[in-house]
TILO-510352 format. One record per residue (C-alpha): residue number from 0; residue in three letters; x, y, z. Coordinates in steps of 0.02 Angstrom, whole numbers, plus 50000, padded with zeros to 5 digits. Layout:
! TILO-510352
node n NUM res ALA xx X yy Y zz Z
...
//
This chain:
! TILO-510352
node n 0 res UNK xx 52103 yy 50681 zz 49800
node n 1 res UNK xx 52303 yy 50681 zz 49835
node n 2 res UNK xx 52404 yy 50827 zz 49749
node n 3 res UNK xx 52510 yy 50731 zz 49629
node n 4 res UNK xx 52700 yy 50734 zz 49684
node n 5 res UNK xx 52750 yy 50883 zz 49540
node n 6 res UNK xx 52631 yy 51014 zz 49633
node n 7 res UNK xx 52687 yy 50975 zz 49796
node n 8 res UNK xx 52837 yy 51095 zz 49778
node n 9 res UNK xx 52968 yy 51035 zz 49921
node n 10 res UNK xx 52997 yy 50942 zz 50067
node n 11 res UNK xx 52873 yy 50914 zz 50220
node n 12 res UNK xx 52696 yy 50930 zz 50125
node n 13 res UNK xx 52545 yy 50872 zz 50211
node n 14 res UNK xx 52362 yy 50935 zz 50220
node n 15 res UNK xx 52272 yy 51054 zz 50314
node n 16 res UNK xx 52067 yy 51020 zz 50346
node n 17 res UNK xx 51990 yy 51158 zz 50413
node n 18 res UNK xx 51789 yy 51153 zz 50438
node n 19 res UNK xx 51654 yy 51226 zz 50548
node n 20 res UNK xx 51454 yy 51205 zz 50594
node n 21 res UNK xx 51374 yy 51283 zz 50440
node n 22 res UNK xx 51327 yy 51462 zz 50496
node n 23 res UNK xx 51465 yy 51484 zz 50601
node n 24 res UNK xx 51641 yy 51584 zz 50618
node n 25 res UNK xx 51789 yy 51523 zz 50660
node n 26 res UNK xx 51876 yy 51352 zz 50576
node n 27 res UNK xx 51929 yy 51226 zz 50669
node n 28 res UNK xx 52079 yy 51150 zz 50594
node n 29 res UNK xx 52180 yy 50993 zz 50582
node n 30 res UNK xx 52343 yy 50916 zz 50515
node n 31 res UNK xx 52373 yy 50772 zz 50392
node n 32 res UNK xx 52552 yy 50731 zz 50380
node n 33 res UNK xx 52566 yy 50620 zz 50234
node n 34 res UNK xx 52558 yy 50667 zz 50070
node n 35 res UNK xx 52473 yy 50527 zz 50019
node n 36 res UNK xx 52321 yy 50569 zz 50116
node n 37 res UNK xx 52150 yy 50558 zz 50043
node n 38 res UNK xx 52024 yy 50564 zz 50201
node n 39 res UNK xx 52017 yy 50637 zz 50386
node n 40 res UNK xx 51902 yy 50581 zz 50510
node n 41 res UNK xx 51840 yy 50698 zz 50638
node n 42 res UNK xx 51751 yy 50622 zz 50789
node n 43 res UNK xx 51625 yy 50721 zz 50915
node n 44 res UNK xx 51497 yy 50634 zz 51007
node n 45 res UNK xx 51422 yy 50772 zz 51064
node n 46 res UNK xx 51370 yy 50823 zz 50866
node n 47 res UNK xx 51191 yy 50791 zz 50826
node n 48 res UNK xx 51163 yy 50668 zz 50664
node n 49 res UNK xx 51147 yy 50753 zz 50494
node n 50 res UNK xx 51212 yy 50916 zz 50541
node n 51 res UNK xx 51292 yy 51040 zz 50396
node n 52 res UNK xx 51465 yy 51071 zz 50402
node n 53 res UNK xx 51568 yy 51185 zz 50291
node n 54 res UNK xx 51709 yy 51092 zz 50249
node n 55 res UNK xx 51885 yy 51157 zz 50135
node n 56 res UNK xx 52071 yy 51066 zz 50115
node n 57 res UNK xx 52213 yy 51155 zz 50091
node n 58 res UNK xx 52398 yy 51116 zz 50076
node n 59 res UNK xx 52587 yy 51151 zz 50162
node n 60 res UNK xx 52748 yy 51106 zz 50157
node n 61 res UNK xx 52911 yy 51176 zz 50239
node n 62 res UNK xx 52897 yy 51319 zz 50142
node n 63 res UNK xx 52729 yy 51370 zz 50209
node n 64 res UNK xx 52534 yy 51357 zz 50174
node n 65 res UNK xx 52472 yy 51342 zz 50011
node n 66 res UNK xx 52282 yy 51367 zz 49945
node n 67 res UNK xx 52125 yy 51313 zz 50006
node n 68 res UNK xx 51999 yy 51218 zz 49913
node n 69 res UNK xx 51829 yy 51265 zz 49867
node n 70 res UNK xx 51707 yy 51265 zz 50015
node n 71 res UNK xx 51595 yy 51118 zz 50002
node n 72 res UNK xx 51452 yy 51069 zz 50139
node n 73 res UNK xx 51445 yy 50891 zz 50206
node n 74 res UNK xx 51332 yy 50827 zz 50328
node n 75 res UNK xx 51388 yy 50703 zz 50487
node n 76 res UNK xx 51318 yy 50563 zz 50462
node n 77 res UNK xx 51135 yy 50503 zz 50506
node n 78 res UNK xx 51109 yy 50408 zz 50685
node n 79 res UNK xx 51002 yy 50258 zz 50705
node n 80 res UNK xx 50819 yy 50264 zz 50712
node n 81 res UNK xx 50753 yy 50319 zz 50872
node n 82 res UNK xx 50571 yy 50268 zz 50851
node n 83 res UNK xx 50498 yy 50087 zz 50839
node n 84 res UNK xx 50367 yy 50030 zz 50709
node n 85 res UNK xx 50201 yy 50056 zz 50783
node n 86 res UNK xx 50021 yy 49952 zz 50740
node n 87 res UNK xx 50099 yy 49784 zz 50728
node n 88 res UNK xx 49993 yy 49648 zz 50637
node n 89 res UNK xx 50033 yy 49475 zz 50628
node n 90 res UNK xx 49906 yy 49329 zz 50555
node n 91 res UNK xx 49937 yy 49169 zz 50535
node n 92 res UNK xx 49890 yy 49106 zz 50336
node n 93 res UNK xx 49943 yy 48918 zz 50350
node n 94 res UNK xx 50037 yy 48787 zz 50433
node n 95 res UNK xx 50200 yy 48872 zz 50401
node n 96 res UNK xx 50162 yy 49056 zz 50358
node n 97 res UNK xx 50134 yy 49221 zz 50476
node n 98 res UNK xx 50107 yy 49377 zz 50384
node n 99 res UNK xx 50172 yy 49521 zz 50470
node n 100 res UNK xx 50123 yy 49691 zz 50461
node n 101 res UNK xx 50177 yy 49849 zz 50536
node n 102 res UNK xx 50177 yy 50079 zz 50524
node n 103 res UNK xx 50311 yy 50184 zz 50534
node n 104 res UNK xx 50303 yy 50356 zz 50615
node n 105 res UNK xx 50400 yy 50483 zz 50514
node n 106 res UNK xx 50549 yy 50563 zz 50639
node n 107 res UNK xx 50688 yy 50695 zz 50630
node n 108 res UNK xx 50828 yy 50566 zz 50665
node n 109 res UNK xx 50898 yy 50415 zz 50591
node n 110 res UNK xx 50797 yy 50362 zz 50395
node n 111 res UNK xx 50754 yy 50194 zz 50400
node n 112 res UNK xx 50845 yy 50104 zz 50258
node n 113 res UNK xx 50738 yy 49950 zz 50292
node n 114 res UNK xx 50668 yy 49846 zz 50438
node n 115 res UNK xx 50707 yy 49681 zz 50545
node n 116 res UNK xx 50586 yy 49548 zz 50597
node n 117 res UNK xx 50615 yy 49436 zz 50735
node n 118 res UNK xx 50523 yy 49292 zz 50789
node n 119 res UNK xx 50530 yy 49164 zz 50918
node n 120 res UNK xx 50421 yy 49020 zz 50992
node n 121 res UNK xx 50323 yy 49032 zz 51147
node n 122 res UNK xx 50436 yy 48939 zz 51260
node n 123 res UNK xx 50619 yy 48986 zz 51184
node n 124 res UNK xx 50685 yy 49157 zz 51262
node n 125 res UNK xx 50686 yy 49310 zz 51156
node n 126 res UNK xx 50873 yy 49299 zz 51129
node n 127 res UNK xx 50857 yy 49145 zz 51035
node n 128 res UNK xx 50732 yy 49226 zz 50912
node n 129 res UNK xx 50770 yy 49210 zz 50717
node n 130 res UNK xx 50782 yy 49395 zz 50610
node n 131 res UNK xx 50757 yy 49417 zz 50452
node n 132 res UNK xx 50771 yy 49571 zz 50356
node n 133 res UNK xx 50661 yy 49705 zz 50238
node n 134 res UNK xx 50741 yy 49829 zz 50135
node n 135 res UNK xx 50662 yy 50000 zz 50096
node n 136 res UNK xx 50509 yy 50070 zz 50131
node n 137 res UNK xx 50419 yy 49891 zz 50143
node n 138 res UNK xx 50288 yy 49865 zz 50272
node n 139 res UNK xx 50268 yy 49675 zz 50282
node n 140 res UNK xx 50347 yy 49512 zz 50271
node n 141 res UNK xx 50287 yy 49337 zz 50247
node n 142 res UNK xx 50365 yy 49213 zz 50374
node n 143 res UNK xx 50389 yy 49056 zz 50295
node n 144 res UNK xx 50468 yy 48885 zz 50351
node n 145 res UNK xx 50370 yy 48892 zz 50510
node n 146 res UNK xx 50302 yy 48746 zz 50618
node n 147 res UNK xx 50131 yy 48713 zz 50628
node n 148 res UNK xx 50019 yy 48721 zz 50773
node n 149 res UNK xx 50140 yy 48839 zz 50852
node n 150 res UNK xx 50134 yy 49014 zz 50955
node n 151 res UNK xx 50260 yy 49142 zz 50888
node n 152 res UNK xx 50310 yy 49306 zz 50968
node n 153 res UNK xx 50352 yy 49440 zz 50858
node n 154 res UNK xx 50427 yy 49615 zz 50868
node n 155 res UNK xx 50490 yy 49748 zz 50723
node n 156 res UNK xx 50623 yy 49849 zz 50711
node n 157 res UNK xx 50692 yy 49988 zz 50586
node n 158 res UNK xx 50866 yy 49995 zz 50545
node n 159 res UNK xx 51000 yy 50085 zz 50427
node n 160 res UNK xx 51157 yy 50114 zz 50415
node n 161 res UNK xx 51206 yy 50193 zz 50579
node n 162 res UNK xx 51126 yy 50049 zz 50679
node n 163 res UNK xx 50951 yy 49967 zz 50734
node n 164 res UNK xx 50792 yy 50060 zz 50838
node n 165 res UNK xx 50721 yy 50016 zz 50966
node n 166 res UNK xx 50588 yy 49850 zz 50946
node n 167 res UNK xx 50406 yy 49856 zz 50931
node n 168 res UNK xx 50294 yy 49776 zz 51084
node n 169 res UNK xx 50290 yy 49602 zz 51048
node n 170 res UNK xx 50126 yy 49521 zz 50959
node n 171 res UNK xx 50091 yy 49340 zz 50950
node n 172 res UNK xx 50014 yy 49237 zz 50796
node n 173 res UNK xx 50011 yy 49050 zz 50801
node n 174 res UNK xx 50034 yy 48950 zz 50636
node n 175 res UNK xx 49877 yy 48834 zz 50569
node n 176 res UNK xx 49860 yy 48651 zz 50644
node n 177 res UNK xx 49937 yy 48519 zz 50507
node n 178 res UNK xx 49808 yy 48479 zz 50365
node n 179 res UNK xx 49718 yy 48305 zz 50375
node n 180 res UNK xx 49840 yy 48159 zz 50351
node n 181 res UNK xx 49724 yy 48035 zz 50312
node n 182 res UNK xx 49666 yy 48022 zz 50141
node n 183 res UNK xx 49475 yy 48004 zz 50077
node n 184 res UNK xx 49420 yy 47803 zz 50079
node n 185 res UNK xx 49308 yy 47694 zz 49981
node n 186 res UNK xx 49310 yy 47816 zz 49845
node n 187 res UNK xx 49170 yy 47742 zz 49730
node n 188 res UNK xx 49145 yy 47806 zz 49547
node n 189 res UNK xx 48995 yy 47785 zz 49408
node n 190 res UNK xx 49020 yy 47844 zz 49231
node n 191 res UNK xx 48900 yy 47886 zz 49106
node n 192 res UNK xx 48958 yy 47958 zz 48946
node n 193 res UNK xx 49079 yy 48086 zz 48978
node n 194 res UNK xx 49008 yy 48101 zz 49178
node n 195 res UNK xx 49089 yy 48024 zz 49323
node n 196 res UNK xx 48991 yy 48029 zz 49467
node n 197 res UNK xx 49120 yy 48012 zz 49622
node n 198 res UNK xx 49101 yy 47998 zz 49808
node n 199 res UNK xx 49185 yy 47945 zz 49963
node n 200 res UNK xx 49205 yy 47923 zz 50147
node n 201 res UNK xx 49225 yy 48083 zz 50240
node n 202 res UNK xx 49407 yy 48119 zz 50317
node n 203 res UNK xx 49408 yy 48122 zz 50526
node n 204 res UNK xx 49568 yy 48221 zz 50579
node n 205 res UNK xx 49657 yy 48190 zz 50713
node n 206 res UNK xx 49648 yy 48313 zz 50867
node n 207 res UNK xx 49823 yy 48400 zz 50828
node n 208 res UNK xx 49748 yy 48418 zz 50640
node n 209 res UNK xx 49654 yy 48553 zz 50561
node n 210 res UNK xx 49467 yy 48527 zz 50541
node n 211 res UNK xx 49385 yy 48497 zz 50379
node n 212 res UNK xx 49310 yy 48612 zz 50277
node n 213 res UNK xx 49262 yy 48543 zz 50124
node n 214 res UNK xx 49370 yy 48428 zz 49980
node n 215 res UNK xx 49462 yy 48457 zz 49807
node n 216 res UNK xx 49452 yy 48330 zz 49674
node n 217 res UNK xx 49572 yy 48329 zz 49553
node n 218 res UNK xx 49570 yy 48258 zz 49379
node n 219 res UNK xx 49682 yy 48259 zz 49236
node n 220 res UNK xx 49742 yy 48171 zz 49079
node n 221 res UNK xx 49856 yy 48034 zz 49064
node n 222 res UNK xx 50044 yy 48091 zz 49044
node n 223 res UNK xx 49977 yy 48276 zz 49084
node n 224 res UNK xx 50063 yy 48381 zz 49251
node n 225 res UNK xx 49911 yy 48526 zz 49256
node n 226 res UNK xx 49756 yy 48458 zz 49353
node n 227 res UNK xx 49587 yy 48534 zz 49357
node n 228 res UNK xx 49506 yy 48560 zz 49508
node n 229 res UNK xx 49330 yy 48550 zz 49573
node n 230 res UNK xx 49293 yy 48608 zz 49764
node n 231 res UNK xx 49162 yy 48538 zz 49861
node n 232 res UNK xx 49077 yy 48521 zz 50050
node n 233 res UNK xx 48990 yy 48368 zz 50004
node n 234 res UNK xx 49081 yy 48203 zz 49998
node n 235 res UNK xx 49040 yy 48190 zz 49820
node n 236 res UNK xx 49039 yy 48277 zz 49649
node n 237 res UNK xx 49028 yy 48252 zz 49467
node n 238 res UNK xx 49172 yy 48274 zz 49354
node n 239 res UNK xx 49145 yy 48303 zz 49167
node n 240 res UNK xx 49287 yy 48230 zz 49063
node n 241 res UNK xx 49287 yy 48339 zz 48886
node n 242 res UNK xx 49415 yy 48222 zz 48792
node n 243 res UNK xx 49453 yy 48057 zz 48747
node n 244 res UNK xx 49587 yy 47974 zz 48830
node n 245 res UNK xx 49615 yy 47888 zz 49014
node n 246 res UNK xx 49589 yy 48024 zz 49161
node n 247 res UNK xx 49673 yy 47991 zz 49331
node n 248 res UNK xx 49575 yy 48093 zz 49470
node n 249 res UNK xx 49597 yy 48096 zz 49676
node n 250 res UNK xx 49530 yy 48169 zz 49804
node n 251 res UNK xx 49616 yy 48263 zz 49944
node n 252 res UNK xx 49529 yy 48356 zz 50102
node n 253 res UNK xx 49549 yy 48531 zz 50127
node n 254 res UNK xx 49603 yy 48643 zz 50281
node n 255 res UNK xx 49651 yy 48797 zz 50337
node n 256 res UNK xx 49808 yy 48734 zz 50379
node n 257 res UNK xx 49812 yy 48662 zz 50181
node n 258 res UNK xx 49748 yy 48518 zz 50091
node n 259 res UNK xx 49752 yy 48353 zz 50149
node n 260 res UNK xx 49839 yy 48174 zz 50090
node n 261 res UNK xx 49767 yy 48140 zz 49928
node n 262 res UNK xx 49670 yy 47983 zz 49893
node n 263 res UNK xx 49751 yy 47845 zz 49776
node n 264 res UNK xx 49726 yy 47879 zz 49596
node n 265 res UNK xx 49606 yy 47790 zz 49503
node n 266 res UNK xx 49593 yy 47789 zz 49322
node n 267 res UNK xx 49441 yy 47827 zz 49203
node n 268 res UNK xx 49431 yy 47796 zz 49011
node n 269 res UNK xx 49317 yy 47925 zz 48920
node n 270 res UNK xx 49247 yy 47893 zz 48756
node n 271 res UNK xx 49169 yy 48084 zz 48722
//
Protein backbone atom coordinates (compact mmCIF):
# COMPACT_ATOMS: atom_id res chain seq x y z
CA UNK A 1 0.00 0.00 0.00
CA UNK A 2 1.21 3.79 -0.84
CA UNK A 3 2.89 5.73 2.14
CA UNK A 4 0.42 8.44 2.74
CA UNK A 5 1.85 11.97 1.64
CA UNK A 6 2.70 13.10 5.66
CA UNK A 7 5.39 10.14 5.92
CA UNK A 8 6.90 10.75 2.81
CA UNK A 9 9.18 13.48 4.33
CA UNK A 10 10.43 15.67 1.15
CA UNK A 11 10.79 15.94 -2.33
CA UNK A 12 11.64 13.05 -4.91
CA UNK A 13 10.07 9.87 -2.96
CA UNK A 14 9.58 6.76 -4.82
CA UNK A 15 9.95 3.00 -3.95
CA UNK A 16 12.55 0.63 -3.86
CA UNK A 17 11.58 -3.41 -4.50
CA UNK A 18 14.23 -5.46 -3.76
CA UNK A 19 13.63 -9.47 -3.95
CA UNK A 20 15.54 -12.67 -4.63
CA UNK A 21 14.94 -16.68 -5.32
CA UNK A 22 14.05 -17.89 -1.82
CA UNK A 23 17.34 -19.43 -0.46
CA UNK A 24 19.47 -17.16 -2.06
CA UNK A 25 21.93 -13.99 -1.36
CA UNK A 26 22.06 -11.12 -2.97
CA UNK A 27 18.73 -8.72 -3.84
CA UNK A 28 18.04 -7.71 -6.93
CA UNK A 29 16.57 -4.34 -6.87
CA UNK A 30 14.36 -1.97 -8.72
CA UNK A 31 13.00 1.63 -8.82
CA UNK A 32 9.42 3.00 -8.66
CA UNK A 33 9.35 6.63 -9.22
CA UNK A 34 5.96 7.67 -8.27
CA UNK A 35 4.75 7.99 -5.09
CA UNK A 36 1.61 6.82 -5.86
CA UNK A 37 2.80 3.43 -6.69
CA UNK A 38 1.10 0.37 -5.40
CA UNK A 39 2.54 -2.68 -7.67
CA UNK A 40 5.81 -3.64 -9.71
CA UNK A 41 5.94 -6.18 -12.19
CA UNK A 42 9.02 -8.11 -12.70
CA UNK A 43 9.24 -10.21 -15.90
CA UNK A 44 11.76 -13.36 -16.51
CA UNK A 45 10.97 -15.97 -18.85
CA UNK A 46 13.51 -17.96 -17.96
CA UNK A 47 11.78 -18.40 -14.14
CA UNK A 48 10.10 -21.69 -13.65
CA UNK A 49 6.16 -21.38 -12.54
CA UNK A 50 5.45 -21.29 -8.78
CA UNK A 51 8.81 -20.56 -7.64
CA UNK A 52 9.40 -18.78 -3.96
CA UNK A 53 10.64 -15.50 -3.91
CA UNK A 54 11.55 -13.35 -0.92
CA UNK A 55 10.14 -10.24 -1.58
CA UNK A 56 10.53 -6.55 0.77
CA UNK A 57 9.60 -2.63 -0.29
CA UNK A 58 11.29 0.04 0.98
CA UNK A 59 11.25 3.80 0.47
CA UNK A 60 13.55 7.09 -0.73
CA UNK A 61 13.42 10.37 -1.41
CA UNK A 62 16.14 13.10 -2.09
CA UNK A 63 17.19 12.84 1.20
CA UNK A 64 18.12 9.20 1.00
CA UNK A 65 16.72 5.54 1.65
CA UNK A 66 14.33 4.95 4.15
CA UNK A 67 13.21 1.40 5.76
CA UNK A 68 12.44 -1.76 4.36
CA UNK A 69 9.35 -3.68 4.87
CA UNK A 70 8.89 -6.95 6.40
CA UNK A 71 10.13 -9.86 4.23
CA UNK A 72 7.22 -11.66 2.80
CA UNK A 73 7.48 -14.81 0.24
CA UNK A 74 5.44 -14.78 -2.97
CA UNK A 75 5.41 -17.27 -5.51
CA UNK A 76 5.54 -16.45 -9.61
CA UNK A 77 2.76 -17.40 -10.82
CA UNK A 78 1.61 -20.99 -12.00
CA UNK A 79 2.10 -21.91 -15.93
CA UNK A 80 -0.45 -23.72 -17.92
CA UNK A 81 -0.99 -27.33 -17.71
CA UNK A 82 1.47 -29.32 -19.48
CA UNK A 83 -0.29 -32.67 -19.52
CA UNK A 84 -3.58 -33.65 -21.42
CA UNK A 85 -6.52 -35.61 -19.86
CA UNK A 86 -5.90 -39.18 -20.49
CA UNK A 87 -8.76 -42.31 -20.82
CA UNK A 88 -11.23 -40.34 -22.76
CA UNK A 89 -14.85 -41.79 -22.83
CA UNK A 90 -17.53 -40.56 -24.85
CA UNK A 91 -21.17 -42.46 -25.27
CA UNK A 92 -23.81 -41.40 -26.94
CA UNK A 93 -27.32 -41.48 -24.49
CA UNK A 94 -29.89 -40.05 -27.06
CA UNK A 95 -30.61 -38.20 -30.10
CA UNK A 96 -29.01 -35.10 -28.80
CA UNK A 97 -26.75 -36.12 -25.83
CA UNK A 98 -22.89 -37.47 -25.65
CA UNK A 99 -21.62 -38.04 -22.26
CA UNK A 100 -18.10 -37.40 -21.97
CA UNK A 101 -15.73 -38.72 -19.70
CA UNK A 102 -12.15 -38.30 -19.05
CA UNK A 103 -8.67 -38.80 -16.07
CA UNK A 104 -6.36 -36.45 -15.15
CA UNK A 105 -2.73 -37.30 -14.34
CA UNK A 106 -1.52 -35.34 -11.33
CA UNK A 107 1.77 -33.06 -12.54
CA UNK A 108 4.31 -30.61 -10.99
CA UNK A 109 3.24 -27.70 -13.31
CA UNK A 110 0.28 -25.72 -14.06
CA UNK A 111 -3.26 -26.87 -11.47
CA UNK A 112 -6.01 -27.35 -13.52
CA UNK A 113 -8.72 -24.85 -12.50
CA UNK A 114 -11.17 -26.70 -14.75
CA UNK A 115 -11.39 -28.35 -18.22
CA UNK A 116 -12.56 -27.58 -21.97
CA UNK A 117 -14.53 -29.82 -24.24
CA UNK A 118 -14.57 -29.47 -27.83
CA UNK A 119 -16.56 -31.13 -30.30
CA UNK A 120 -17.04 -31.14 -33.91
CA UNK A 121 -18.88 -33.20 -36.66
CA UNK A 122 -17.27 -35.68 -38.84
CA UNK A 123 -16.97 -33.66 -41.92
CA UNK A 124 -16.39 -29.92 -40.40
CA UNK A 125 -12.51 -29.32 -39.66
CA UNK A 126 -11.35 -29.26 -36.13
CA UNK A 127 -11.09 -25.50 -36.10
CA UNK A 128 -14.68 -25.12 -36.44
CA UNK A 129 -15.34 -27.31 -33.36
CA UNK A 130 -17.72 -25.85 -30.51
CA UNK A 131 -16.01 -25.67 -26.59
CA UNK A 132 -17.61 -25.67 -23.77
CA UNK A 133 -16.26 -25.41 -20.40
CA UNK A 134 -15.97 -27.45 -16.76
CA UNK A 135 -14.90 -25.82 -13.75
CA UNK A 136 -12.98 -27.62 -10.94
CA UNK A 137 -12.07 -30.89 -10.42
CA UNK A 138 -15.11 -32.28 -12.65
CA UNK A 139 -14.53 -35.23 -14.82
CA UNK A 140 -17.48 -35.22 -17.27
CA UNK A 141 -19.87 -33.26 -19.17
CA UNK A 142 -23.13 -33.94 -20.83
CA UNK A 143 -23.29 -32.58 -24.46
CA UNK A 144 -26.59 -31.47 -25.15
CA UNK A 145 -28.32 -29.72 -28.21
CA UNK A 146 -26.73 -32.20 -30.51
CA UNK A 147 -28.03 -33.58 -33.90
CA UNK A 148 -29.12 -36.88 -34.21
CA UNK A 149 -27.75 -39.60 -36.25
CA UNK A 150 -24.49 -37.78 -36.26
CA UNK A 151 -20.55 -38.66 -35.75
CA UNK A 152 -18.81 -36.28 -33.32
CA UNK A 153 -15.11 -35.96 -32.68
CA UNK A 154 -14.11 -35.06 -29.37
CA UNK A 155 -10.95 -34.02 -27.51
CA UNK A 156 -10.29 -32.61 -23.67
CA UNK A 157 -8.32 -30.19 -22.46
CA UNK A 158 -7.32 -28.73 -18.88
CA UNK A 159 -7.00 -25.21 -18.39
CA UNK A 160 -6.44 -22.37 -15.61
CA UNK A 161 -5.50 -19.32 -15.30
CA UNK A 162 -2.13 -19.14 -17.01
CA UNK A 163 -3.54 -20.72 -20.23
CA UNK A 164 -4.88 -24.13 -21.85
CA UNK A 165 -2.85 -27.84 -22.14
CA UNK A 166 -2.32 -29.56 -24.60
CA UNK A 167 -5.70 -31.71 -26.10
CA UNK A 168 -6.50 -35.22 -25.54
CA UNK A 169 -6.41 -37.76 -28.78
CA UNK A 170 -9.59 -37.31 -30.31
CA UNK A 171 -12.56 -40.02 -29.67
CA UNK A 172 -15.65 -40.25 -31.67
CA UNK A 173 -19.38 -40.98 -30.35
CA UNK A 174 -22.26 -40.62 -32.71
CA UNK A 175 -25.69 -39.36 -31.35
CA UNK A 176 -28.92 -41.92 -31.46
CA UNK A 177 -30.99 -42.09 -34.85
CA UNK A 178 -34.35 -39.80 -34.38
CA UNK A 179 -37.16 -41.72 -32.43
CA UNK A 180 -40.15 -43.11 -34.58
CA UNK A 181 -42.23 -40.29 -36.13
CA UNK A 182 -45.09 -42.15 -36.86
CA UNK A 183 -47.53 -42.64 -34.24
CA UNK A 184 -49.33 -46.11 -33.17
CA UNK A 185 -52.68 -46.73 -35.57
CA UNK A 186 -55.98 -48.33 -35.17
CA UNK A 187 -55.65 -48.09 -31.53
CA UNK A 188 -58.71 -50.24 -30.43
CA UNK A 189 -59.94 -50.25 -26.71
CA UNK A 190 -62.49 -52.63 -24.56
CA UNK A 191 -63.54 -51.67 -21.08
CA UNK A 192 -64.81 -53.66 -18.41
CA UNK A 193 -65.33 -52.15 -15.09
CA UNK A 194 -62.46 -50.19 -14.22
CA UNK A 195 -60.15 -52.30 -17.10
CA UNK A 196 -59.36 -51.06 -20.43
CA UNK A 197 -57.99 -53.50 -22.53
CA UNK A 198 -55.92 -51.47 -25.37
CA UNK A 199 -54.06 -52.47 -28.46
CA UNK A 200 -52.75 -51.25 -31.67
CA UNK A 201 -50.85 -51.45 -34.89
CA UNK A 202 -47.17 -51.76 -34.43
CA UNK A 203 -44.99 -48.55 -35.48
CA UNK A 204 -42.49 -49.28 -38.75
CA UNK A 205 -39.67 -46.57 -38.61
CA UNK A 206 -38.24 -45.23 -41.23
CA UNK A 207 -34.55 -46.23 -42.18
CA UNK A 208 -32.93 -42.87 -40.75
CA UNK A 209 -35.15 -43.72 -37.45
CA UNK A 210 -34.33 -45.60 -34.43
CA UNK A 211 -35.71 -49.12 -34.16
CA UNK A 212 -38.40 -50.09 -31.85
CA UNK A 213 -38.08 -51.45 -28.73
CA UNK A 214 -41.14 -51.69 -27.08
CA UNK A 215 -44.20 -48.82 -26.34
CA UNK A 216 -45.40 -46.47 -23.38
CA UNK A 217 -48.99 -45.91 -22.79
CA UNK A 218 -49.96 -43.12 -21.06
CA UNK A 219 -53.12 -42.39 -19.16
CA UNK A 220 -54.32 -39.70 -17.04
CA UNK A 221 -57.31 -37.77 -15.71
CA UNK A 222 -59.17 -35.18 -17.30
CA UNK A 223 -57.77 -31.57 -16.55
CA UNK A 224 -54.65 -33.43 -14.84
CA UNK A 225 -50.71 -32.59 -16.34
CA UNK A 226 -48.97 -35.92 -14.45
CA UNK A 227 -49.52 -39.12 -16.59
CA UNK A 228 -48.96 -42.62 -15.49
CA UNK A 229 -47.10 -44.79 -17.46
CA UNK A 230 -47.19 -48.44 -18.37
CA UNK A 231 -44.20 -49.98 -20.62
CA UNK A 232 -44.69 -52.71 -22.83
CA UNK A 233 -43.08 -54.99 -25.90
CA UNK A 234 -46.37 -56.19 -26.92
CA UNK A 235 -48.70 -54.01 -28.95
CA UNK A 236 -51.13 -54.15 -26.24
CA UNK A 237 -51.77 -53.77 -22.47
CA UNK A 238 -54.34 -53.29 -19.86
CA UNK A 239 -54.74 -50.13 -18.01
CA UNK A 240 -56.57 -50.07 -14.66
CA UNK A 241 -58.37 -46.75 -14.11
CA UNK A 242 -58.73 -46.38 -9.98
CA UNK A 243 -61.15 -43.29 -10.08
CA UNK A 244 -64.13 -41.98 -11.42
CA UNK A 245 -63.93 -39.47 -13.93
CA UNK A 246 -63.03 -39.37 -17.93
CA UNK A 247 -59.27 -40.70 -18.59
CA UNK A 248 -57.46 -39.60 -21.77
CA UNK A 249 -54.63 -42.23 -22.61
CA UNK A 250 -52.09 -42.54 -25.87
CA UNK A 251 -49.70 -44.47 -26.91
CA UNK A 252 -46.25 -43.50 -28.13
CA UNK A 253 -43.28 -45.97 -29.37
CA UNK A 254 -40.16 -46.07 -27.66
CA UNK A 255 -36.38 -45.82 -28.82
CA UNK A 256 -33.11 -45.44 -27.92
CA UNK A 257 -32.98 -42.37 -29.56
CA UNK A 258 -36.41 -41.42 -27.30
CA UNK A 259 -39.99 -42.02 -27.54
CA UNK A 260 -41.89 -41.76 -30.46
CA UNK A 261 -45.05 -39.44 -31.81
CA UNK A 262 -47.77 -40.20 -29.56
CA UNK A 263 -51.03 -41.60 -30.80
CA UNK A 264 -54.25 -39.29 -30.71
CA UNK A 265 -55.92 -39.22 -27.41
CA UNK A 266 -58.89 -41.04 -26.86
CA UNK A 267 -61.06 -40.66 -23.99
CA UNK A 268 -62.46 -43.30 -21.41
CA UNK A 269 -65.24 -42.74 -18.75
CA UNK A 270 -64.73 -44.94 -15.58
CA UNK A 271 -67.42 -45.67 -13.26
CA UNK A 272 -65.13 -47.51 -10.30
Amino acid sequence: QPVSEEFQNGEGFGYIVAFRPNGTRGWKEKMVTSSDASKFIYRDESVPPLTPFEVKVGVYNNKGDGPFSPIVVICSAEGEPTAAPIDVKATSLSVSEILVAWKHTKESLGRPQGFEVGYWKDMEQEEAAEKVKTEGNESSILLTGLEGNTLYHLTVRAYNAAGYGPPSTAVRAATKKSPPSQAPGNIMWIQEGSHVSLGWEPVRPLANESDVMGYKVLFRQEGQSNSQVIETQKTSAVVLLPDVGVYIIEVCAVSEGGDGTSSPQIRVPSFS
